[in-house]
C-alpha positions, 0 to 999 in steps of 0.5 A: 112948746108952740102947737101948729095953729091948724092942731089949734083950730082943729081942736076949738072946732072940735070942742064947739061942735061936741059941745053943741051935738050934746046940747042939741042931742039932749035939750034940742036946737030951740033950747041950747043956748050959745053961751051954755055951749062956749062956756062948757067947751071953756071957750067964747061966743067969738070962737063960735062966730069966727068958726061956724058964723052962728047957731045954725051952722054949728047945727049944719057941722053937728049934722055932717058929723053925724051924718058921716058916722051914719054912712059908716054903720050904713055901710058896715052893715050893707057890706055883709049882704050876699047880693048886690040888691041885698046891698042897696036894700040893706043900705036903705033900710038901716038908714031908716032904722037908724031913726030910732036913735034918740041923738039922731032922731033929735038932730037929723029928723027933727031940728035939722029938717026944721032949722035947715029946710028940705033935707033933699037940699043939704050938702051931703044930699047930692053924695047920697043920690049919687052913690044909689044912682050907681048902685041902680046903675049897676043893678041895671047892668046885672038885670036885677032891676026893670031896664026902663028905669031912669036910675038918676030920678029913681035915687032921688025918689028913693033917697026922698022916701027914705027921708020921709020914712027917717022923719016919720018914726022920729016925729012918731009917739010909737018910733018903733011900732012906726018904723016896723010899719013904714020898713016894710012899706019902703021893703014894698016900695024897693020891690016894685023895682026888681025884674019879674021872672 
């Protein structure tokens, strides 16, 4: 029986970048070698050119899929807050501890940063500055956060300290001594946001 072409290529895509995430995830992007990936996905360097062009877009197709699992345990726990502000803090600060993950810290702060340039500039950056650019929205409209805000440049610079604090305990000897240090420095940094009573 003939599967539809669309089940193929969603299966061959699929291999390759399981493949590849183990092999980045493990020996890192300098060491992984294409063939060693193809071979053990029991495909060709052609599949890999036809779907991902190269080596650095099937690292571009490892880090949407990573990312796209940390946004849902982001969420998972961000949704258990009892506030709105609890919400956004919790979102940022599981975001960076998800940074002591050795597959995360690998790929997404280290390689990625390296191999792709500025994470402020990957696809999935603008849905990220978007989404807490109206959640600041919101906690504007509540009182919550001072009125004088502009909830736009606020997100980016945010979104680009937790990126920063991410990178940091993933390039650290002492990932989590560095991340209870740079969670606490963001926790501050959140704060100096809020309306004083």
């Amino acid at each position: 029986m003939h599967r539809p072409r669309k089940e193929m290529i969603a299966e061959t895509r699929a291999k390759l970048i399981a493949a590849a995430r183990h092999a980045f995830g493990t020996i890192g992007y300098a060491e992984a070698s294409m063939d060693d990936f193809t071979a053990s996905a029991g495909l060709t360097r052609g599949a890999l050119y036809h779907h991902f062009g190269d080596k650095k877009g099937l690292l571009q197709a490892v880090i949407a899929e990573i990312d796209g699992e940390m946004a849902v345990r982001v969420n998972e726990v961000a949704s258990k807050a009892p506030t709105r502000w609890q919400h956004f803090v919790d979102e940022c600060t599981t975001y960076i501890e998800l940074a002591l993950e050795p597959e995360i810290q690998r790929i997404m702060f280290r390689d990625g940063p390296a191999v792709l340039g500025d994470p402020a500039q990957w696809p999935n950056a603008s849905a990220c500055t978007a989404s807490m650019t109206d959640h600041l929205t919101a906690l504007q409209d509540e009182g919550v956060v001072v009125a004088d805000l502009d909830p736009e440049t606020a997100a980016r610079l945010i979104n680009g300290a937790s990126s920063q604090a991410a990178q940091r305990i993933a390039n650290s000897k002492d990932p989590e001594a560095t991340s209870k240090k740079a969670i606490a420095a963001f926790k501050q940094l959140l704060e100096g946001l809020r309306k004083k009573p």
